[in-house]
N, C-alpha and C positions, 0 to 999 in steps of 0.2 A: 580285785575283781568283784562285778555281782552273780552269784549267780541266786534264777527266781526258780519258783515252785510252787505249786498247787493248783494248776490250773486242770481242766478237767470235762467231762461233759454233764451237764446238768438240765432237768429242767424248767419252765418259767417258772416263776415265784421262786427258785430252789436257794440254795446258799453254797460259796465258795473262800476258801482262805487264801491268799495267794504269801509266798513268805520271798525273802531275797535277800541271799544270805552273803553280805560283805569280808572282804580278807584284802590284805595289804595295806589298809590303811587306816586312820586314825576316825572310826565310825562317828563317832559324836560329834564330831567337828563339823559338819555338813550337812546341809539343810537336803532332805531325798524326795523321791518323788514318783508316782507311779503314770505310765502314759500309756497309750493303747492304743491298736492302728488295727481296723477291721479293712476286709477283702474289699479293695477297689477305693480305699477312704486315705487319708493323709492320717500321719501320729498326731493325736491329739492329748492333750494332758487331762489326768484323771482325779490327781490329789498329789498334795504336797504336804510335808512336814517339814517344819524347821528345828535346826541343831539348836538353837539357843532356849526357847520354849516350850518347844514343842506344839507351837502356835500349826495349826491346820486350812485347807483349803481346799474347796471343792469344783470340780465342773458343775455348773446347774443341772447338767442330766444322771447325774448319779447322789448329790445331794438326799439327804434324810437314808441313802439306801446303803452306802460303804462305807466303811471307816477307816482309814489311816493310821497305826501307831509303828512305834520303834519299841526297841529293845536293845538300850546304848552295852548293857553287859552281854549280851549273845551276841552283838554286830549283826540282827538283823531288822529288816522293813517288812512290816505285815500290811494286809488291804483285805481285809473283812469287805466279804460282797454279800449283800440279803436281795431279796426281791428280784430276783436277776429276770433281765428282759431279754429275748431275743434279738435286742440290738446293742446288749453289753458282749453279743459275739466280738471276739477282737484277740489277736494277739497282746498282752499284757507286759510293760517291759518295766523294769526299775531302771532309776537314775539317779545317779550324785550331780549333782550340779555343783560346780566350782568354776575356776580357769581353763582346766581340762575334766570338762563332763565324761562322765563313763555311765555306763549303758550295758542291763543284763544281755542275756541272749534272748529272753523272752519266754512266756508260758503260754500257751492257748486254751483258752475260755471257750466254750460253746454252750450255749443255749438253745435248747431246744422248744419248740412252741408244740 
């Protein structure tokens, strides 16, 4: 299972960690990924890390602003947030992506302007 953490209320400019902490399965194998769905919006992907490199990937609107890393010995996925905007409001959810994708339960971010 994932389960995530650190989300929070903050305000603009402010900074948040979000962690998602992995169990049952073989962490390093799996390339993860963080995605976020704001009130009335569709899930949209936020960042991705791969198991093999650790090679990274961003949305163009959070770009220069969060950062992605893992921690293959804890089994967990970090997303370092800076500059946070009031439209980085969003439920925050981690994912394993493989044949059977699993999915935290989510953390909530809110920014305040």
């Amino acid at each position: 299972q994932l389960q995530a953490s650190g989300g929070g209320l903050v305000q603009t400019g402010g900074s948040l960690r979000l962690s998602c902490v992995a169990s049952g399965f073989t962490f390093g194998y799996y390339t993860l990924g963080w995605f976020r769905q704001a009130p009335g919006k569709e899930r949209e992907g936020v960042s991705c890390i791969s198991s093999k490199d650790a090679s990274t990937h961003y949305a163009d609107s959070v770009k220069g602003r969060f950062a992605i890393s893992r921690d293959n010995v804890k089994n967990t996925l970090y997303l370092q947030m800076n500059s946070l905007k009031p439209e980085d409001t969003a439920v925050y959810y981690c994912r394993r992506f493989g044949l059977n994708d699993l999915w935290g339960q989510g953390t909530l971010v809110t920014v305040s302007s």
